[in-house]
N, C-alpha and C positions, 0 to 999 in steps of 0.2 A: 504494500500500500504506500504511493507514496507519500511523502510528509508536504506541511506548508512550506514552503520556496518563500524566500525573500522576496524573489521577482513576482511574485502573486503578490506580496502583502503591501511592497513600495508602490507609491502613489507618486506621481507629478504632480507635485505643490507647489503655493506659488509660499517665497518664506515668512516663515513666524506659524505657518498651517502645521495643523497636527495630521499623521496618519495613524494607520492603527497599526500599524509598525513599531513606529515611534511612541506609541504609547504601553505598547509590552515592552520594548526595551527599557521603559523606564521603570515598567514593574517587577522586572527583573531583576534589576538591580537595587530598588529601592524599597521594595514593598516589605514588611515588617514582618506579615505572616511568612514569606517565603525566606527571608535571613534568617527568622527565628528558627525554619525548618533546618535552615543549614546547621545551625549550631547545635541544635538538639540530636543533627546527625553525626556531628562530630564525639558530642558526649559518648553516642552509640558507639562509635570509635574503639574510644578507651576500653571496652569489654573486655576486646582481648589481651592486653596484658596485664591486664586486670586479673582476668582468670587466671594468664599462664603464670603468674610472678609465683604461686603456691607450687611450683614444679620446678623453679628455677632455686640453687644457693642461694642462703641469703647469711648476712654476717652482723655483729653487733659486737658491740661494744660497753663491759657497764661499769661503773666505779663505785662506790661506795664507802665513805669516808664513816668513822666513829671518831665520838668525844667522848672518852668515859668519865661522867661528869660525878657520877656514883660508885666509889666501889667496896665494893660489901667486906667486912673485916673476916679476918685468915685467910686471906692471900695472900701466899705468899712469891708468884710473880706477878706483878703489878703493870698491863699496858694501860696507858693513856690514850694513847689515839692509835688508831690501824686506819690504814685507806686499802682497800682489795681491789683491785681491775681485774676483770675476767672478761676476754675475749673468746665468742663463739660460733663458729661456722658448722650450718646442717645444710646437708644435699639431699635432699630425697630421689631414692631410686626406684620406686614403684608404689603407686596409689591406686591403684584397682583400674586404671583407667578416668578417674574421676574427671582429672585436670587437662589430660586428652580432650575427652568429650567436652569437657565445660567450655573449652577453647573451641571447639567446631561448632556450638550453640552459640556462641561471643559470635562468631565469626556469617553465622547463617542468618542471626538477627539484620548486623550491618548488614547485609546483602538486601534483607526485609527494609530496611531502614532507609537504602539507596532507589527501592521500588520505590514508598509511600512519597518519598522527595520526590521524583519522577509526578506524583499524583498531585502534590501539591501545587509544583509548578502547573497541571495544565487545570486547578482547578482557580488558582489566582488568575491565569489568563482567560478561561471562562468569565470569569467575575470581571475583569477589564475588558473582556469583549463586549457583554451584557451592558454595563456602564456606558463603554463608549456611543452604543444603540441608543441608547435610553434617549442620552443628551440630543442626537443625531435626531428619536422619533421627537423627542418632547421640544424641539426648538421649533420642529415644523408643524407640531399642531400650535403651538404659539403663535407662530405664523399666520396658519389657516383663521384661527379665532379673531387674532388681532385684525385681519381682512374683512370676515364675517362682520363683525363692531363695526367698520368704518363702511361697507356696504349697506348694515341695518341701520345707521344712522342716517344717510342719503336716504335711505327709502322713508324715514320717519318725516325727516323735513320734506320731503313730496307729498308725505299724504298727508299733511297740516298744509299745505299749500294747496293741495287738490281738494282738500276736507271745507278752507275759506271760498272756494269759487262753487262749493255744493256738487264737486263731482265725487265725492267718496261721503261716508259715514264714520257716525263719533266712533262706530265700533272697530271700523277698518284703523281708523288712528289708533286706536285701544290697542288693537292687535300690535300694529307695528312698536308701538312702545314698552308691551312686554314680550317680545320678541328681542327686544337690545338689550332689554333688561339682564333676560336670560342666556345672552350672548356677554354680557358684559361678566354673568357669575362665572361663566362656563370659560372666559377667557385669563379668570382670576385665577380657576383651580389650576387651568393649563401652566400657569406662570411660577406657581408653586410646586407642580411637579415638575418643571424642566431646572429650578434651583435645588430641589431635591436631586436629581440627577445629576443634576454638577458636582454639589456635595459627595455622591458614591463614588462620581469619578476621582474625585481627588482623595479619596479614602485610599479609591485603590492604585492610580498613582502616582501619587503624591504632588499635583500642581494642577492648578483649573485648568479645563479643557480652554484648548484658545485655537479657533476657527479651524475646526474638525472638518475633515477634508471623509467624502462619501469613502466608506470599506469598501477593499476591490474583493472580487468573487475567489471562492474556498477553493483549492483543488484538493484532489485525495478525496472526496467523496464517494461511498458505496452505491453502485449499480444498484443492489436489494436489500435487505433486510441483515438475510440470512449472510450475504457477503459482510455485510456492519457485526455481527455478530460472531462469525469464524475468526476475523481480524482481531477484535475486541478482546475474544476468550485465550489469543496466543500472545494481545501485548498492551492486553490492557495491565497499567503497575498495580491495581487495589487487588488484582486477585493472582499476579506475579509475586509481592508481598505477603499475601495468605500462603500459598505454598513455600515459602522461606520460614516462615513461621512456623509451619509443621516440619517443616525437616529439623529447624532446629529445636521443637517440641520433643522428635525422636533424640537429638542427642540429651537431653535434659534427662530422660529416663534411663538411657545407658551410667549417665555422669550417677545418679541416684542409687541405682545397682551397685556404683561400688564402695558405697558406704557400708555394706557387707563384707568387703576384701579387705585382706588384709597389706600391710603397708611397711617400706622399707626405706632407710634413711640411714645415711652416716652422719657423722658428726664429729666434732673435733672442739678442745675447749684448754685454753690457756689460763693460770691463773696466776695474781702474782700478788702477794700482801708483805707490806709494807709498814712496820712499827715506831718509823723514822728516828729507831737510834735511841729511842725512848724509853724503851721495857726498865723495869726497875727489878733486878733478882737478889735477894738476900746471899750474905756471904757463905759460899760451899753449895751453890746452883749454879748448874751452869748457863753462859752466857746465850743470850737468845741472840738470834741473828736479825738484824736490820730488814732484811729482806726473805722472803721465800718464791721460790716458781714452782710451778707443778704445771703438768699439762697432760692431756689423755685423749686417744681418738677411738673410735668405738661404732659398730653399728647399733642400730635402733628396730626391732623389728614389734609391730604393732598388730594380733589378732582379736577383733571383736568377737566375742563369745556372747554376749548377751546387751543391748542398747534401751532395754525398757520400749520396743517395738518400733522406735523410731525410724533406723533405715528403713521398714515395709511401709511405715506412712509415708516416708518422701517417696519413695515409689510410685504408690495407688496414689498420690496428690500428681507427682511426672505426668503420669499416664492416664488422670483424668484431662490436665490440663492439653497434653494431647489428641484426645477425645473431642476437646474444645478448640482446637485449632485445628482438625478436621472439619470438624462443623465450619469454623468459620470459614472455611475455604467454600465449602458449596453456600454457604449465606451471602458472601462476596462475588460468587457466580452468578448467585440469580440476579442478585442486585446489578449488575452490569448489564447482564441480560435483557433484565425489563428498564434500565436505562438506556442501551440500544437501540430495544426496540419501540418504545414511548419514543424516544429523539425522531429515530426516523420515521415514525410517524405523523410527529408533530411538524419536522421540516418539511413532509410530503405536503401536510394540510395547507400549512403556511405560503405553499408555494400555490396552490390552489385559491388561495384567500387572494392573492395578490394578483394574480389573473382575473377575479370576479370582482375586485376595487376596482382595477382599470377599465374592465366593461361597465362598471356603475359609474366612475367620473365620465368618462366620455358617452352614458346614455344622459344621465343627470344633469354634465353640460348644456348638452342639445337640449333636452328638455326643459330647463333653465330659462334659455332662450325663446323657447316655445312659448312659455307663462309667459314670460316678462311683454314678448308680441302679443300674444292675446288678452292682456290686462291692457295694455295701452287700446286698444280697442272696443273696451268694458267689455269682451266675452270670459275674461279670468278675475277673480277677487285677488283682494293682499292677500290673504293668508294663503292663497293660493301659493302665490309669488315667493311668502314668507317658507312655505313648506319646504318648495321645489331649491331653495338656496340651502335650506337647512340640510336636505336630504344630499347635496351636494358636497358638502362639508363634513358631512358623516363619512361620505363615503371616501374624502380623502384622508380622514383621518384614521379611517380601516386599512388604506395602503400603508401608511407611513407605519400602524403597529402591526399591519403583518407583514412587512420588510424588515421592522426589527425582528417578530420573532420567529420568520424565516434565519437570522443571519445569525442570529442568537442558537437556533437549534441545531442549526449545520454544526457552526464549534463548536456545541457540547458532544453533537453524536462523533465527531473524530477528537474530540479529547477523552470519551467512552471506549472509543476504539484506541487508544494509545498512541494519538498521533498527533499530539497538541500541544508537547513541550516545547521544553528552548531548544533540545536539539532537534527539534523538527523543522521548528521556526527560521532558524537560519536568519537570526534578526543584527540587521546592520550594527556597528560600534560595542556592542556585547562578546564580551570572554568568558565563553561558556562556566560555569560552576563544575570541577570536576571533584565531587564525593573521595571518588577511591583514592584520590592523590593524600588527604589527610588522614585514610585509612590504612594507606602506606607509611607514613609517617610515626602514626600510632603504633602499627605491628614491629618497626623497626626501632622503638623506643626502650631501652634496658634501662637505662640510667637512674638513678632516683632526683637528681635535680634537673630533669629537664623541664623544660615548658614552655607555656607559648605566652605570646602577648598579652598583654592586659587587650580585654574588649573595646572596640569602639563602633560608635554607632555606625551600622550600613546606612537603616531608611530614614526617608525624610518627612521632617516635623511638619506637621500642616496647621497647627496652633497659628502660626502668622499669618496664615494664604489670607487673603479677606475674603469675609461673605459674599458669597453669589448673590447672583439678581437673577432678571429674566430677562437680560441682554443675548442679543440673536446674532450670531457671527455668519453671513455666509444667504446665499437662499434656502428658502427650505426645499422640500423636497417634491416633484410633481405631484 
């Protein structure tokens, strides 16, 4: 299937225009929920050596100084202070497997962790496509309305001019004056939803839309249904994620198993006490020495005999919670499936809605015309006239919203189908986010001080943007 191409989504704009390009790349890069996804993937990261550090040597260090501040009578060698250091290194040589598997579950999540990113980017660019429509449908029924108002106000002052020479009636005035009325409410609501719409677009990102240039057409779209659905089910990430999840549900119960095995470790320990010189020994004791070392290497071998039945409950818990990420694998199939198939549905209807607007504006026109001729000849009333305008209005204002959720439905049903990320996108001045690179990073980390940067903010604050209006950049839409 192919993906979105650049050369699909660039527009020829004239500059300071937004395309819808240009406005994923900005939610790319800026958008909160999707850094946030980053970083939370990174966490995910750190699993593995996380896990594997309990398989690796580890060493320490400990001191421990006395003051003997109290000392009890008949003694007769007397220390003051001792300092001990003891240094201790253990290698473990065999865990049942625990730390094996625990390391394959660390490592099948991040894989689960690198699907859900995948998901999340194409579910922010859904929301920034949706957004971007919104503003695109709600500027042009601004449009339309704001037309309507200055149409039904000519027609009022005609018929208070036709009402004085006694060619029309008080009711015909009546009519046209709650006909602007209703046009003036209907133009308020419009201007409140297209400031709403501005708002979500800059939610999602991050700067007011400024002269939104029309979306060019989707390519990669499914021939049928059942093509949107075989594509979906091999790349869509929510239920590539699900099956990471179970696999690594299956190491969880391996890792769980071997809390019944038994376990093998060397070890090695230095010790060295220190009386600084101090000791105090009565006459015909002999002298204690300043210093001692001792040191001793050894293995360690550990067999549970009996845990109070705890291994068998991490177990039957492993292995329910597997049971459960089974499930969730067919719960996250159906769920794609009937968003699939809902989408292409919905894009089918939509396309159909937009074909029966454009037969409605260009009958409704004509008909338009027709009243307005036969009113000026007394065989049509105003409300006639009022209707035939109104009905025209409507029906462009059915284009404008089933072109958005035509365009609206398309991206969802290939970001359903797995085909609606950044790397699908191919979006100008963007450097793509590469997950496994800090996954590498993470895997190849032993050290105990290493780390990374203090955080700094990706996305952008929109606290300053100023409030929207109902200012219209641009024509609206036929």
């Amino acid at each position: 299937m192919a993906g979105l191409a650049v050369s699909a989504l660039a527009l020829a704009a004239p500059v300071a225009a937004e395309t819808l390009a240009g406005a994923l790349a900005k939610a790319y890069r800026t958008n909160p929920t999707l850094n946030a996804a980053r970083a939370n993937q990174m966490a995910t990261d750190e699993n593995v050596p996380i896990q594997r550090a309990a398989g690796l040597p580890s060493a320490e260090l400990n001191t421990t100084f006395n003051e003997n501040v109290l000392i009890p009578p008949g003694q007769f060698i007397v220390i003051p202070r001792t300092a001990n250091t003891q240094a201790q290194i253990n290698v473990p040589f065999y865990n049942g497997g625990a730390i094996r598997n625990a390391v394959r579950a660390a490592n099948g999540r991040i894989a689960a962790g690198e699907e859900q990113l995948r998901g999340t980017e194409s579910s922010v660019f859904s929301q920034v496509v949706a957004a971007y429509n919104d503003v695109l449908r709600d500027m042009a029924i601004v449009e339309f309305n704001r037309a309507n108002v200055n149409n039904l106000d000519v027609n009022l002052r005609a018929s208070r001019d036709r009402f004085e020479v006694g060619d029309v009636t008080r009711t015909d005035v009546a009519q046209s004056e709650a006909r602007l009325a209703q046009a003036n409410a209907d133009l308020r609501t419009a201007e409140s939803n297209l400031i709403g719409s501005k708002e979500r677009y800059i939610q999602q990102v991050g700067e007011a839309p400024e002269a939104l240039t029309p979306p060019p057409p989707l390519p990669g779209l499914p021939a049928s249904v059942d093509e949107a659905v075989e594509v979906a089910v091999k790349d869509n990430p929510d239920i590539a994620a699900a099956l990471k999840n179970l696999e690594a549900s299956g190491y969880d119960v391996k890792a769980a198993r071997a809390g019944r095995l038994p376990t093998l470790s060397g070890f090695g320990r230095l010790n060295r006490n220190d009386n600084f010189g101090g000791a105090i020994v009565p006459p015909g004791f002999p002298a204690q020495p300043s210093q001692q070392t001792s040191g001793v290497i050894g293995l360690q071998a550990r067999l549970p005999l009996y845990q109070g039945g705890l291994p068998a409950a991490q177990i039957r818990q492993a292995q329910a919670r597997q049971g459960a990420a089974l499930e969730n694998h067919v719960i996250t199939e159906r769920l794609v499936i009937q968003q699939v198939r809902s989408g292409f549905a919905s894009w089918k209807a939509s396309q159909d809605v937009i074909k029966s607007a454009e037969a409605a504006i260009s009958a409704n026109s004509l008909s338009l015309e027709g009243v307005r001729a036969e009113n000026s000849v007394g065989n049509r009333t105003i409300i006639e006239v009022l209707n035939a305008e109104q009905e025209l209005i409507n029906s462009r204002v059915q284009l404008a919203t089933a072109r958005r959720n035509a365009y609206v439905a398309a991206f969802a049903l290939i970001a359903a189908m797995g085909n609606a990320e950044a790397r699908d996108l191919s979006l100008d001045g963007v450097t793509l986010y590469d997950p496994k690179a800090n996954a590498r990073r993470a895997r190849g980390s032993y050290f105990d001080w290493s780390g990374r940067e203090a955080p700094v903010l990706q996305s952008t604050r929109t606290v300053t943007t100023p409030a929207q209006d109902a200012s219209v950049q641009g024509p609206p839409q036929p």
